[in-house]
C-alpha positions, 0 to 999 in steps of 0.5 A, a space after each residue: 959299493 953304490 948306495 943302491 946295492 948297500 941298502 939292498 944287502 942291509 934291508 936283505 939281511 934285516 929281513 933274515 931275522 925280521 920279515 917286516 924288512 920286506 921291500 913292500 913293507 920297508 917302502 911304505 914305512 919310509 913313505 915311498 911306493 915299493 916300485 921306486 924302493 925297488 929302482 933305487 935298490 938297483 941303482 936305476 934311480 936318480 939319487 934319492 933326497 936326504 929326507 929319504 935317506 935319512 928315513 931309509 938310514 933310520 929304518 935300518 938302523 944305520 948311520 944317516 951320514 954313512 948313507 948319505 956318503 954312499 949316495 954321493 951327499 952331504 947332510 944339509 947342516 954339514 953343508 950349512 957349517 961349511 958355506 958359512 967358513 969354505 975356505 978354513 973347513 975345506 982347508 980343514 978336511 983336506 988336511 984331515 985326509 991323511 990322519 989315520 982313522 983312530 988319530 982322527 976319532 981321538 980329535 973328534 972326541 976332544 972337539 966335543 969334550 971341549 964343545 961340552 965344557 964350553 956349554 956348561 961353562 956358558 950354563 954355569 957362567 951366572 953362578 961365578 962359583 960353579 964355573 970354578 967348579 966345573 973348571 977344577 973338575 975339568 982339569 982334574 978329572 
């Protein structure tokens, strides 16, 4: 499914329990003329921004990258991590490709356990006590 017609059918089911969710009114709270609001919906416009997106993603209440996905993107900062190591992160996500989805949430899940255990150890890293304590509470739970 396009992301044209995805965020018709999200605004569409928004509006059953919210009339607020109107094309009229959707447009003018993202900052866009309900004509455009409308060819996008239709797949009769270029793709829009990620500005747009990310505006139309938070006023739906859905996923700014899932969005982004669907309209053929990439968030800008994704983007800005993979130009900086093309070859390992394309090497990376190839090789992702095949792990089953709850394999791969698992991985993501301890990627930022460890990414939030690096940050309080840098945090604590001035108080040599505390970072032995943060450690041993790390480790054992």
């Amino acid at each position: 499914m396009g992301f044209g017609i995805y965020a018709r059918q999200l605004r569409e089911r928004r509006r059953e329990a919210n009339k607020r969710y109107s094309i009229r009114q959707t447009a003018q709270r993202v900052g866009i003329q309900a004509a455009y609001l409308s060819k996008i919906e239709r797949g009769d416009a270029s793709r829009p921004s990620e500005a747009l997106i990310r505006r139309l993603a938070l006023d739906l209440g859905e996923d700014p990258d899932f969005l982004l996905a669907l309209a053929g993107k990439i968030a800008g900062d994704v983007r800005e991590v993979i130009i900086q190591r093309p070859i390992l992160f394309a090497e990376l996500i190839r090789s992702l490709n095949y792990i089953p989805d709850d394999e791969l949430a698992a991985l993501v899940r301890k990627v930022r356990n460890h990414e939030t255990l690096r940050k309080r150890l840098t945090l604590y890293s001035r108080h040599p006590s505390l970072t032995d304590f943060v450690l041993e509470s790390e480790i054992h739970g």
